[in-house]
N, C-alpha and C positions, 0 to 999 in steps of 0.2 A: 700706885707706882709713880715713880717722879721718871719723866719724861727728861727731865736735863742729869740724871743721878747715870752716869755710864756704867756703873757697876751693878752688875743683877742682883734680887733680896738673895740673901742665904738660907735657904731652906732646911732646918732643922730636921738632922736625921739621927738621933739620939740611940735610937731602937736598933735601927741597923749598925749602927757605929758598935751596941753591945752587944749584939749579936757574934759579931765579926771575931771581936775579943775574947768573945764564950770561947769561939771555934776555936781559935787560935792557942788560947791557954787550957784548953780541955786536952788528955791524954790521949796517946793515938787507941784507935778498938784492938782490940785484944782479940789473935788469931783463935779463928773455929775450932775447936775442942777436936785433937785427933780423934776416930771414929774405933772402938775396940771393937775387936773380932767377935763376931756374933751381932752387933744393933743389928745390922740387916737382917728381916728375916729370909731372906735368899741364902743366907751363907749358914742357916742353921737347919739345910734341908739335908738327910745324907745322903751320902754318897755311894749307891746302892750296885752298881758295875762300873765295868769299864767304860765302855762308851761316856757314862756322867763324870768320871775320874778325868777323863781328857777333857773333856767340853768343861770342866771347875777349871783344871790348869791354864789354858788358853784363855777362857772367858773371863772368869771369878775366881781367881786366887786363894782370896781372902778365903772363901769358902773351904779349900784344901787345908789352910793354915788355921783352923774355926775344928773342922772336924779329925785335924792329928790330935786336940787337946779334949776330945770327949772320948768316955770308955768306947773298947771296942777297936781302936786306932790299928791296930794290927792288923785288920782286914784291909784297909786302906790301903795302907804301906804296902802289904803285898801285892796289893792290884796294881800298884804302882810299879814296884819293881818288875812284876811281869810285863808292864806293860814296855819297860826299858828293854828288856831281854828280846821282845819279839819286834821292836821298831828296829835297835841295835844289830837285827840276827839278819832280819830287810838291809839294813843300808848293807850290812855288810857282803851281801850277795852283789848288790850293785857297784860296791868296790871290786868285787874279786872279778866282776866280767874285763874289766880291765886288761888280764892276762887270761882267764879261763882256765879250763880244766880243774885241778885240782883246789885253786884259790876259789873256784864257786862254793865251796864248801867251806877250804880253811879259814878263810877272811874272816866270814860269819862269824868263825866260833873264835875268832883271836879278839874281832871289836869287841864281840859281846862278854866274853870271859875278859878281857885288858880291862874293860870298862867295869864290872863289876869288882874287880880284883882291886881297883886304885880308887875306889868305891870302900872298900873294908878297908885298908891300908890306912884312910884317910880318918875313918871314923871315928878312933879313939883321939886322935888330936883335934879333932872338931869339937869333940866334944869335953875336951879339958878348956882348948881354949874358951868354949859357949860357959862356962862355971866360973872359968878366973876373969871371965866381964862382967859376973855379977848377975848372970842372967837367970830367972828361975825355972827354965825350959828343961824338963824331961826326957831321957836320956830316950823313950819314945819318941818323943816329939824330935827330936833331934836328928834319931831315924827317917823318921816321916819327911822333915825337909830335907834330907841327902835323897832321899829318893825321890821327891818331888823335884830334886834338881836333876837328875837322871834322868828321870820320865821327857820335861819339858825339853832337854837335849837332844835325846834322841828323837820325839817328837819332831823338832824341828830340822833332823838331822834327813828322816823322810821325806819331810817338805824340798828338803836340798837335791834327794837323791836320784828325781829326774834329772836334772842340770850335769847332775855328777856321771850319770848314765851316757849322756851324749858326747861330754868330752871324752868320756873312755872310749867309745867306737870311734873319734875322731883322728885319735892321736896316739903316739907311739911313745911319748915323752915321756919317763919314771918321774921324772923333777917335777914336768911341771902338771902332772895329775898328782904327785905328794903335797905338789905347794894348795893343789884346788883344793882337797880333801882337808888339810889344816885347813884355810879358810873357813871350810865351812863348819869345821868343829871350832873354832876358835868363836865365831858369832855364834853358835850351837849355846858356849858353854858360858857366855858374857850374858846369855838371857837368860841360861840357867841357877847362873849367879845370884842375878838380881831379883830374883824367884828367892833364894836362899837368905840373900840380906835382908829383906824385906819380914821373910817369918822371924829371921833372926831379931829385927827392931820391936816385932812388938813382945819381946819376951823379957820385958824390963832393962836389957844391958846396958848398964853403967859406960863403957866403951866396946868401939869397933876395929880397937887396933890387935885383939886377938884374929878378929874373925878376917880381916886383910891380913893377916901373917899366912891364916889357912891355906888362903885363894892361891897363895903364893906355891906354897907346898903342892897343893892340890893340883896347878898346874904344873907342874916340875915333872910330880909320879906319873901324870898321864902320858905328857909326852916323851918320859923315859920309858915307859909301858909299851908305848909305839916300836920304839926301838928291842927292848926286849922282848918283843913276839916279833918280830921281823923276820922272815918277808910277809907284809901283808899285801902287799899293792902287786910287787915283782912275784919268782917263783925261786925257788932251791931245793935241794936233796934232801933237805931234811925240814921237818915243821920246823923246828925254831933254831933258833942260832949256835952255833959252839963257841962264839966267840963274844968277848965283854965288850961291846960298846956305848961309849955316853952320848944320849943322844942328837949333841953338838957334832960328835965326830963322825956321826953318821952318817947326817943331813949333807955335812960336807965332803963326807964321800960320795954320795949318790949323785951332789952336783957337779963330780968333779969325774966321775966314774965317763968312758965310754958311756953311749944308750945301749946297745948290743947288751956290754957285761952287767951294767947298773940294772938292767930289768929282769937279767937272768942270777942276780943274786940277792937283790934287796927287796 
């Protein structure tokens, strides 16, 4: 090294310099290969009662959406649907304490009959739209995730239904225990959803603008469902209504009603 040279030697780094260039002009990785229903062997275990039908839904999904597509599927499904029927038949006892008396009984059977009703209502357009996406999903399978959308709602509609219990001994309010109660079916049915979209993506469909038209619909029937079994929360003379209303005009009657008249009619 020269002692009077102020500039330090250049040290040749060739290797690095091509390295750097590799990186740079190499293609980015190519994302990890979605995973098809079934690799795991956890999700090809079946599904042999209920107790493991909830513990798939909550836990393992996939598992549920694995075993609608092997023979036999109909056992499932029906575990399923029963299992909606008797969470649905619980919450609704916990709504009816609300007002008592007779609503301990009626509620029950209006949740759980509204819910399976706009449940069938819905299924034949589920399932035109699930065909015109290009999907190859089985008018079974198709069954199997409307019920598995059911099941995980009402599921979670139990989890709600302490919560829901305490405002009802707390308070007098028709509005705002109908406003609690949508809440908690409105998150109920956002998780239920996405349970439904989800079996819907791996059954090859080409798009998802049928299956959001559905969600559309779907929500519309239920909460005009509400209205058409009404009273479920209040009390009246008769089970269900005489008179036609949509469920906009409703909501803004009860917000608009007295409490005295609003509890004892809606």
């Amino acid at each position: 090294m020269n002692e009077n040279d102020p500039n330090p030697p250049v040290i040749q780094s060739s290797n690095a310099v091509q390295k750097v260039a590799a990186a740079i002009a190499a293609p980015p990785p190519l994302p990890p290969a979605v995973r098809q229903l079934g690799d795991d062997p956890a999700e090809r275990a079946p599904i042999t009662n209920i107790v493991a039908a909830i513990d798939s839904i909550l836990r393992h999904p996939r598992r549920v959406m694995f075993q609608l597509r092997q023979p036999g599927a109909g056992n499932l499904i029906a575990t399923m649907v029963l299992v909606s029927i008797i969470c649905s038949l619980i919450y609704g006892v916990v709504a009816g304490t609300f007002s008592g008396g007779p609503q301990l009984w009626a509620a029950p059977v209006k949740i759980a009959g509204g819910l399976m009703i706009s449940a069938l209502i819905c299924l034949p357009s589920l399932y035109i739209f699930t065909c015109l996406s290009g999907s190859q999903a089985r008018l079974v399978e198709v069954c199997g995730l409307l019920a598995g959308l059911l099941m995980l709602m009402t599921i979670l509609l139990i989890g709600f239904a302490p919560v829901a219990w305490i405002f009802s001994q707390s308070t007098e309010s028709l509005a705002w225990m109908g406003t609690l109660h949508l809440v908690f079916w409105f998150i109920a049915t956002i998780f239920g959803l996405r349970f439904l979209e989800t079996g819907f993506s791996y059954s090859n469909a080409r798009s998802h603008a049928g299956f959001h038209t559905w969600v559309i619909i779907f929500l519309l029937v239920a909460v005009q469902m509400t209205t058409a079994l009404r009273p479920i929360l209040g009390t009246a003379d008769t089970f269900l209504p005489t008179e036609k209303k949509f469920f906009i005009a409703h909501w803004r009657d009860c917000l608009n009603a007295p409490e005295s008249k609003s509890k004892s009619q809606n």
